[in-house]
N, C-alpha and C positions, 0 to 999 in steps of 0.2 A: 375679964378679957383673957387672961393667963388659961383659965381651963378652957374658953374658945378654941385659942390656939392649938392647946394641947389635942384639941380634939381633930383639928384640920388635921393634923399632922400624923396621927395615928390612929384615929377610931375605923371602922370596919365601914364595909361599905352600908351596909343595912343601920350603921348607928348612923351613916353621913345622910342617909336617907329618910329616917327618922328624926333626928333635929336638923336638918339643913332644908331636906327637901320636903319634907311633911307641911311643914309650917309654910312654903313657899308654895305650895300646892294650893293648901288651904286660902290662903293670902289670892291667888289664881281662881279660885272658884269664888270666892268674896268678889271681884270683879267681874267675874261673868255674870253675878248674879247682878253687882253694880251696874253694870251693861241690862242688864234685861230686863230689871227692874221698871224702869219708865215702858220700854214697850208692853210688856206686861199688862199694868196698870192703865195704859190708855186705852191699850187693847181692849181692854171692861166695856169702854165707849161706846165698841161694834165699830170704829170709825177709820175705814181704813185710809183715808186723809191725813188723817192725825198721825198714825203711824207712818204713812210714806213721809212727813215732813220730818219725824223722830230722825230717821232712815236717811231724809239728805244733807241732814245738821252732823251724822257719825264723820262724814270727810273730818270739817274743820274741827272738831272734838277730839277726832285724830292726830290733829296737825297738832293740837296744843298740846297731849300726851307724846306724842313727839320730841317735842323740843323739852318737855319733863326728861324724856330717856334722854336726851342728851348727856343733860348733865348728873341722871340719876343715875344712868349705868354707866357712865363713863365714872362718876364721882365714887360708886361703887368699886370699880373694879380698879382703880387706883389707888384708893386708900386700901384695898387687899392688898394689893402688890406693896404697899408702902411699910403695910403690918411685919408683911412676911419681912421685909430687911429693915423693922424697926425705923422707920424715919419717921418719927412722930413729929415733927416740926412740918412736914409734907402735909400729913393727915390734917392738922388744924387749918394751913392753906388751901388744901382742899375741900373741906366743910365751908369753909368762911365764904370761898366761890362758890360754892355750889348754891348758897344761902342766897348771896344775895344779888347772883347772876337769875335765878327764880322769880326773882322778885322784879327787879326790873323788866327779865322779858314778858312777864306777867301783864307790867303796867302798858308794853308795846304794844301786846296784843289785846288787851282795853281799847285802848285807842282805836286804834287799826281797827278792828269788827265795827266798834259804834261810830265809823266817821263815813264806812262805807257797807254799813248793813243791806240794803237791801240790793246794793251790786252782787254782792258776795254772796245773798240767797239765790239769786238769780246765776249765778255762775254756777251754783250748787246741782241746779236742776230746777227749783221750782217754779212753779207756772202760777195761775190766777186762784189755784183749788187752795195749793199748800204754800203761798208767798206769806200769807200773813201772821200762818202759824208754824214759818220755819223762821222768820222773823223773831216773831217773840220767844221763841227759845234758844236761839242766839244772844240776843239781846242780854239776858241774863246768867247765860253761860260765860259770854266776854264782861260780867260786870263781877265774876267771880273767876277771872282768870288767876290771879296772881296766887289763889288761897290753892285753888288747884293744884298747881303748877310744882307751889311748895311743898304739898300732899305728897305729890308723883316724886319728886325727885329723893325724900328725904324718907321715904317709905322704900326704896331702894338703897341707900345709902347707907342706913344704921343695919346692914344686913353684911355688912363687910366684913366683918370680924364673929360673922356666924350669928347676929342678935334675930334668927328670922322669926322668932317667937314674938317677939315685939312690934316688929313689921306688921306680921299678920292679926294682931292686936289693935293696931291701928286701924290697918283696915275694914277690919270688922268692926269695930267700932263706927264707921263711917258708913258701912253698907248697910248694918241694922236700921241706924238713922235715917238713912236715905230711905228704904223699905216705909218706914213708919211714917215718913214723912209726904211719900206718894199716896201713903192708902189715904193721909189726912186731907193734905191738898186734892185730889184729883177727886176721888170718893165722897169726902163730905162734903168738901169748900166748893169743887165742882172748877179748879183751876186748869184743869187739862195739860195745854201742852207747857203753859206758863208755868205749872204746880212743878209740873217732871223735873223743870230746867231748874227751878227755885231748889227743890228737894236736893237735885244732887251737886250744887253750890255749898248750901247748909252740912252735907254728910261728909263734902272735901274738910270743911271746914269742924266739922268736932275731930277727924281724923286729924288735923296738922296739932291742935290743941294737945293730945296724947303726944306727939311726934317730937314737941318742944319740951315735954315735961320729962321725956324719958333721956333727950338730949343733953340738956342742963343740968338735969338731976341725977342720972343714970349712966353717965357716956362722960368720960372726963377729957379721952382722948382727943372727941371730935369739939370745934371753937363754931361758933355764929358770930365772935365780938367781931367787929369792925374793924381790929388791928390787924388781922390775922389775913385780910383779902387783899389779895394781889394778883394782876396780871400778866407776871413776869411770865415768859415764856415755857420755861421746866415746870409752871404750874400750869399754866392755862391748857396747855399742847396737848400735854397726858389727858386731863379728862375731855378736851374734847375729841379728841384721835379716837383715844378708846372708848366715847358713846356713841359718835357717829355713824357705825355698822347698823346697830338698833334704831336710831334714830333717821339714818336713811333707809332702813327698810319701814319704820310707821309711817313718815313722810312720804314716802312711796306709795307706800297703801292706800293713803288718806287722796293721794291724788288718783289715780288707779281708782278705789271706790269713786270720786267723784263723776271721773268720766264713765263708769260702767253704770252708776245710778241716769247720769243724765241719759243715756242708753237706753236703761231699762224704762223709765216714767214715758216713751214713745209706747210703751205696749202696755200702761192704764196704772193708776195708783195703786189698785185689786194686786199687779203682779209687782212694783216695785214693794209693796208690804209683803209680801210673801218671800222676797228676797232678804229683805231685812232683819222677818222671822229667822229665815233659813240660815241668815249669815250668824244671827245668835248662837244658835247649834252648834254650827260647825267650830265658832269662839270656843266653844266647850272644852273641845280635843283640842284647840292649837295651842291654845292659853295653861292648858292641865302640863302641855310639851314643854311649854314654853316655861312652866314653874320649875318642871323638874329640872330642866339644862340651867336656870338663873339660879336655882337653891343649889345648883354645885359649881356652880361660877367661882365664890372664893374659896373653896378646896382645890379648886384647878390654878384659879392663879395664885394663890397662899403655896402650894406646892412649887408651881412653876417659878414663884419666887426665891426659893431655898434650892433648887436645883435638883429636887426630886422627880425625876422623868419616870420611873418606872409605876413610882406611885399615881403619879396623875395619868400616867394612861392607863393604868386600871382601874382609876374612877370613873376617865373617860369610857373606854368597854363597855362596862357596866350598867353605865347611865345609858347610854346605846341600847341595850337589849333592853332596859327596864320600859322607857318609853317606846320603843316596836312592841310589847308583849300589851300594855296598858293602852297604845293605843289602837290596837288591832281591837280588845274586847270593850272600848267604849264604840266603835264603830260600828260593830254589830250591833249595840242595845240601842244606839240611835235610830238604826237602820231600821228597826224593828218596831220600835217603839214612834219611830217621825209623826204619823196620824196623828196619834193622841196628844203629840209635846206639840204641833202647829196649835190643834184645838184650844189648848191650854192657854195659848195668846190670843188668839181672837177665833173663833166660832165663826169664820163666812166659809162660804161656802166655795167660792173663785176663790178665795187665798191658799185656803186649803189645797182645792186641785192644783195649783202653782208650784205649790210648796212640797207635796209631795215628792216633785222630779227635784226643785231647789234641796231640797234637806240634802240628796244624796249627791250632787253637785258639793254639797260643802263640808261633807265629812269623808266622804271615799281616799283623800289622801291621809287620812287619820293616822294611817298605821307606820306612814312614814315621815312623816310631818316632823316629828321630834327627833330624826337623823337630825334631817335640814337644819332644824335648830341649832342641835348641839356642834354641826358644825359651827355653824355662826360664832356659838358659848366658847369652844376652843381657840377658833384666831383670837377674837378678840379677848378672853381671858389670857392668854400666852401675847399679848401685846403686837399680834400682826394686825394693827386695825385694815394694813392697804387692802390685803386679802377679804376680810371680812366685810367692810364697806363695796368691794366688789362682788361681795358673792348678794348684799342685799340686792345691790340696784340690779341684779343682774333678775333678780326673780320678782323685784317691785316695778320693774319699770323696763331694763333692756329686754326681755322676753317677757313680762306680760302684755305691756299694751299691743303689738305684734299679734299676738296669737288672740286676744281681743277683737281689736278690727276684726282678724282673720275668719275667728269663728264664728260673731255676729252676721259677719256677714253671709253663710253659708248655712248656719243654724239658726240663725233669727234669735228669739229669746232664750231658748235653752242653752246655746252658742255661750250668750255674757254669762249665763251659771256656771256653765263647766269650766271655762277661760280658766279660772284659776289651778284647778287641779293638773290641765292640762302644761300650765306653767310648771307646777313643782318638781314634773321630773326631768325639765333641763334644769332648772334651779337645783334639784338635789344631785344627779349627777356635778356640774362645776363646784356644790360646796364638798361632795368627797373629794375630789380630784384637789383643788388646793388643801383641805386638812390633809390629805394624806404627802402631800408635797411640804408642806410647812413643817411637818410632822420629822418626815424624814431627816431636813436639813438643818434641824432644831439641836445645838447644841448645849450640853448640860448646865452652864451658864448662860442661853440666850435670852428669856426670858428677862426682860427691863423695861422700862418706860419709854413710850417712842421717842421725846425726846433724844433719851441719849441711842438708842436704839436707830434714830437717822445718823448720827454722829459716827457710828463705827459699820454703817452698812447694813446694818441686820434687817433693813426691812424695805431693801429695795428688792 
């Protein structure tokens, strides 16, 4: 932990890049592949039923990833902040909640899907094609919530103190699994959309296994025992303040996808599978953004914590151009490349023609996508959640459903593809406009935990 530290605090931007964000990267494309894996693999089918159901089960798969970032990146970026001013007594009540706060909203949302399964498909979108194979991959998705849940949060978590090697160890670990477990189930056993949903249950689940073994045996700082969990307020407050921005923007999303799928499934299963190919793709770029701004999260707030402002906004700069230069050149081999990555999922022929306009729908904000982000990574690593919880809802939900309706209604199906791009650049204008406002009025000790941070004003 001692050379971790050391390294937050002074290695070069290309060294924080190379063990912070490399591995976090890595860890980012391990789940798009997790993500794509099932469409993929059903894909084989020809059936594009099968895949539109994949497609309207992504809402509440969202929501459950969600409420993981809650307390993943909130749990995360607290125990940073707790490292940088040594409160290790924080760090073990922080773990201890984040353990077994996972667990039980794990066992909710058991309940919850299997008491009112087939409302909830039906709220989804589906209709009489895809009801009973959106159904059963639900079904088994909420009977593997709690292993999930624990995956998500604690694969964020052990990343506090710089461990992202390990992170993405896990994860990979789970994605491989998953892979070999779609080709077994779908391929040979012939389980389809049941196999998808079983596969990537089983891959959460070898990944928490590694996650406990590096915990206990590797990680002394962070606690799981049961004495250590509390929801005294100075604990509870911090991680959930500080997950909330991330967690209401996937929350957002998951809602947002719902109503733009139930949208999209009026214009044929052919074009809702083509969007969900397409929304893969575009995962590509936002998720690779999204790794770089998370793998310097705690060098931003490790720094932020010690009262180094010059240094952390040259992390910040930095990270800024790396992702505009990265995402500008994956946009283009997308671009370029769309045909052939559609084919690769399913060979129809209407998906295809869909997907062509869809692909470019979903990566043309590429090159700026990981602005947006990093502003995000900034409030919220520098403990302004108010700001960063506004800047999500403001691009998951105050302006996108808005400009939804909007464009639906004017453009018809193309209209729900682009919707979102068109969102990003009010959503990226408001997140410079507060980082650079937070930015300015940030003094050299402001950075601290909201908590006390509502206590002396700093974050009203």
């Amino acid at each position: 932990m001692e050379k971790n530290r050391k390294m937050l605090e002074e290695a070069s931007f290309g060294k924080l890049l190379l063990n912070l964000c490399l591995p976090t990267i890595l860890i980012m494309l391990v789940m798009v592949v997790y993500n794509m894996a099932d469409t993929f693999f059903i894909g084989q089918t020809g059936d594009p039923v099968k895949i539109a159901a994949i497609s309207l089960c992504a809402p509440l798969f969202s929501i459950l990833s969600g409420l993981g970032t809650l307390l993943g990146s909130g749990g995360c970026t607290a125990v940073s902040l707790a490292l940088g001013k040594q409160e290790n007594s924080r760090i073990k009540a922080y773990t201890s909640l984040c353990c077994y706060g996972s667990l039980v909203i794990g066992f909710l949302f058991l309940t919850f899907v299997l008491i009112f399964l087939t409302p909830i498909s039906l709220a989804l979108g589906a209709d009489s094609a895809t009801l009973s194979h959106t159904c059963g991959y639900l079904r088994i998705i909420a009977l593997g919530a709690p292993v999930i849940l624990f995956n998500n949060v604690f694969a964020n978590i052990i990343r506090a103190d710089g461990a992202a090697k390990e992170s993405m160890i896990a994860n990979g670990l789970g994605t491989l699994s998953n892979i070999a477990l779609d080709a077994l189930f779908i391929l040979v056993f012939s389980w389809d959309v049941a196999g998808a949903a079983l596969a990537t249950v089983l891959g959460n689940a070898i990944s928490c296994c590694y996650l406990l073994f590096y915990i206990l045996k590797k990680q002394p700082a962070f606690s799981l025992h049961l004495r250590y969990f509390s929801l005294k307020k100075e604990i509870l407050l911090p991680v959930l303040s500080l997950g909330l921005p991330l967690a209401c923007s996937t929350l957002l999303m998951s809602i947002s996808s719902m109503i733009s799928n139930r949208m999209m499934i009026g214009y044929g299963a052919a074009a809702l599978a083509a969007q969900g190919v397409a929304g893969k793709i575009g995962m590509l770029l936002s998720m690779l953004a999204m790794g770089i701004c998370m793998g310097m999260q705690p060098a931003i707030s490790f720094n932020c914590g010690r009262g180094s402002r010059e240094r952390m906004n040259l992390i910040i700069r930095n990270t800024g151009i790396f992702t505009a230069v990265m995402g500008t050149v994956l946009t283009l081999i997308c671009f370029y490349a769309r045909n052939h990555i559609i084919a690769v999922f399913i060979n129809n022929r209407q998906v295809i023609s869909y997907g062509q306009v869809m692909v470019i729908a979903s990566i043309i904000t590429g090159p700026f996508y990981g602005i947006y982000q990093l502003c995000q990574t900034f409030l919220q690593s520098t403990g302004k959640a108010s700001y960063a919880t506004l800047v999500a809802l403001l691009d998951k939900g105050l302006f996108y459903l808005p400009v939804l309706l909007l464009m639906e209604h004017f453009f018809g199906l193309y209209g729900i593809a682009f919707a979102g791009a068109a969102t990003l650049v009010f959503s990226l204008t408001a997140g410079i406009f507060f980082s650079l406002r937070w930015n300015r009025s940030m003094q050299p000790a402001v950075c601290c935990f909201p908590d006390e941070a509502a206590e002396n004003g700093s974050l009203t």
